[in-house]
C-alpha positions as CSV (number, residue, x, y, z in Angstrom):
1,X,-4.7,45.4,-23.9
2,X,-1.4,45.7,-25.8
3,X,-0.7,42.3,-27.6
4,X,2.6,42.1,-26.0
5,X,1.1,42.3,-22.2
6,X,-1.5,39.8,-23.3
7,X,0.9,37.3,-24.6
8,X,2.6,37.5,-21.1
9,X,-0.4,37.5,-19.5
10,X,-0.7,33.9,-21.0
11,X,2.0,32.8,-20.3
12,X,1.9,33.4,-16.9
13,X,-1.3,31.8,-17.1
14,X,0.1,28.7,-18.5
15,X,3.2,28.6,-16.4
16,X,0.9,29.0,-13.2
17,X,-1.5,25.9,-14.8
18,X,1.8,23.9,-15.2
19,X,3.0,24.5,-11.8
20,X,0.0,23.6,-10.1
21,X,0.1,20.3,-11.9
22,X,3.3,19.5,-11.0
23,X,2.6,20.3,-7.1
24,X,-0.9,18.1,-7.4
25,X,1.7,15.3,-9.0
26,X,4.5,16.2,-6.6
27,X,4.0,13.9,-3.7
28,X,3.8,10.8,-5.5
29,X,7.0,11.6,-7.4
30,X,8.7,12.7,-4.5
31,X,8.1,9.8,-2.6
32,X,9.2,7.3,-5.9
33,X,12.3,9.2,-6.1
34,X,13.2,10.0,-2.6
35,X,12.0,7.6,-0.7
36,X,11.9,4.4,-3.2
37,X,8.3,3.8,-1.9
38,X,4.7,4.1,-4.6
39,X,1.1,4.2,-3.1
40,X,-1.3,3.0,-4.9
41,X,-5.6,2.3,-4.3
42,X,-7.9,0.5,-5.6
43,X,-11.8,0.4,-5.7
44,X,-11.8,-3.9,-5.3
45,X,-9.6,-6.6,-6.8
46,X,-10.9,-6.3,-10.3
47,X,-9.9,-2.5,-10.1
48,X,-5.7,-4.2,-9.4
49,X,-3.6,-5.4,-11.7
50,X,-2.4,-8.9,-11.7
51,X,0.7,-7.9,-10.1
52,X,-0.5,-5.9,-7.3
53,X,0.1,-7.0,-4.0
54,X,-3.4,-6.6,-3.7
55,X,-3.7,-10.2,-5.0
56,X,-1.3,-11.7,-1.9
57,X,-2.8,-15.3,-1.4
58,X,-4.2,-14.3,2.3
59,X,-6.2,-11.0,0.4
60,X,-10.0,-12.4,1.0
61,X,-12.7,-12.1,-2.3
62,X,-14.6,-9.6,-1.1
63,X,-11.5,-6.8,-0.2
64,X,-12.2,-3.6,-1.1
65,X,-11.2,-0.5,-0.4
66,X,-8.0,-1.7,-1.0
67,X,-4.8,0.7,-0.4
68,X,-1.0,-0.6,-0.6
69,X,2.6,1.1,-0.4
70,X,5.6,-1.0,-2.1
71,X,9.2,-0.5,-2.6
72,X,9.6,0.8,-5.8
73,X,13.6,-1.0,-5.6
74,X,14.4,-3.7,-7.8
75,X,14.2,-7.0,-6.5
76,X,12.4,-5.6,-3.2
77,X,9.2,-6.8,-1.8
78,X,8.5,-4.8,0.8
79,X,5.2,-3.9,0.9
80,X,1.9,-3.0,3.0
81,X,-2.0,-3.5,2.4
82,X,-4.7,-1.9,4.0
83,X,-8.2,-3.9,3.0
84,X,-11.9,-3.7,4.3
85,X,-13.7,-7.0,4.5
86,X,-16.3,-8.9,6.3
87,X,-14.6,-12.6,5.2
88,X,-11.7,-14.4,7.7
89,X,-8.4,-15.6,6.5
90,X,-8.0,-18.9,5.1
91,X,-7.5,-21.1,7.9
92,X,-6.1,-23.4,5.1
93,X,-3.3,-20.9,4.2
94,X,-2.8,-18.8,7.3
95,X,-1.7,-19.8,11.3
96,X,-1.9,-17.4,14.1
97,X,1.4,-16.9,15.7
98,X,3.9,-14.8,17.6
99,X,4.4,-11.2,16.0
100,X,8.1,-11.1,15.4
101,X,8.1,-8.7,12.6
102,X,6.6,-4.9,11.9
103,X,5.6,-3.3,8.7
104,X,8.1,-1.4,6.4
105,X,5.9,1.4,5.6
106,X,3.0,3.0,7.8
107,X,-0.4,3.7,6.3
108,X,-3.4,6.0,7.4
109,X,-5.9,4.1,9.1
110,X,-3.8,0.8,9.5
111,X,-3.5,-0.8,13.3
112,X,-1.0,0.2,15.4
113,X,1.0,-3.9,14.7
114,X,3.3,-3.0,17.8
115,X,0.3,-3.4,20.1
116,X,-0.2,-6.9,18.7
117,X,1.4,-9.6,20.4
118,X,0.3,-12.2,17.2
119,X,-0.5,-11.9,13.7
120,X,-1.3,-14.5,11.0
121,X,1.7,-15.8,9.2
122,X,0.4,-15.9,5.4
123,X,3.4,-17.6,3.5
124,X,6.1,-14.4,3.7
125,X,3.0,-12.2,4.8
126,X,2.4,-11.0,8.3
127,X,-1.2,-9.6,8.6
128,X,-3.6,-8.6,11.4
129,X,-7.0,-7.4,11.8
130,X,-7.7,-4.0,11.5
131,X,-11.0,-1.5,12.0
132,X,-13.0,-2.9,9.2
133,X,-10.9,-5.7,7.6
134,X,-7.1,-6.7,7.1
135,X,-3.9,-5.3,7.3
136,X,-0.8,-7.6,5.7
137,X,3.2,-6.7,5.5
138,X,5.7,-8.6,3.9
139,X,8.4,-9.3,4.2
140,X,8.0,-10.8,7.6
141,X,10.2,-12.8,10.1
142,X,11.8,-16.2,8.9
143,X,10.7,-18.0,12.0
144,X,6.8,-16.3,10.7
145,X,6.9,-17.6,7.9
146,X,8.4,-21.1,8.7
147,X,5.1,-21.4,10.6
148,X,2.8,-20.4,8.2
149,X,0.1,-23.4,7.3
150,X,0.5,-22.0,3.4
């Protein structure tokens, strides 16, 4: 092969490897830039940082599975978290009442929260039970939160 062809042939190579990177890569950037939003998911709580919504006060022990999207905007906290676990909310910090808010983002395998007439009102979280655990919103409504126990 002619050193000239070969050292195109590389290149192409490399410019092919690049590009499949950047599609593999290309959703999650698109949806940062475009749409302000990050998804994010995590093996268990251990797996989160400290700052993750993950670690919402209503967020039982044992969640695992654990999948959120957020607002990557400054000073917003919209956000969503998907959980599986066996453990009930904290009587202690949530209170069962009218659903009077909906989630900003929507997220595979999450409940359908406009066929729920309640949720739990966790502080400025809204959650509701979903397949195999818990599935939280925030921010909710004012009058939600004004009835949470937390």
């Amino acid at each position: 092969m002619p050193k000239r062809l070969a050292v195109r042939v590389r290149f192409s190579a490399a410019a092919v490897a690049g590009l499949a990177a950047l599609a593999l890569s290309g959703c999650a950037v698109i949806d940062e830039l475009a749409y302000h939003q990050r998804s994010s998911s995590y093996e268990d709580l251990a797996a989160a940082p400290d700052s993750s919504p993950a670690h919402a006060a209503w967020v039982p022990d044992d969640a695992h599975s654990i999948r959120i999207t957020e607002s990557t905007q400054p000073d917003a906290a919209n956000a969503v978290v998907l959980v599986t676990s066996s453990s009930p909310l904290d009587p202690e910090l949530c209170a069962e009442v009218d659903r009077q808010s909906a989630p900003s983002y929507a997220v595979d395998g999450a409940p359908d929260v406009y066929r729920a007439d309640t949720v739990f009102a966790c502080g400025e979280w809204s959650v509701v039970s979903s397949e195999d655990g818990w599935f939280g919103w925030t921010p909710n409504h004012p009058e939600e939160r004004a009835q949470s126990v937390g």
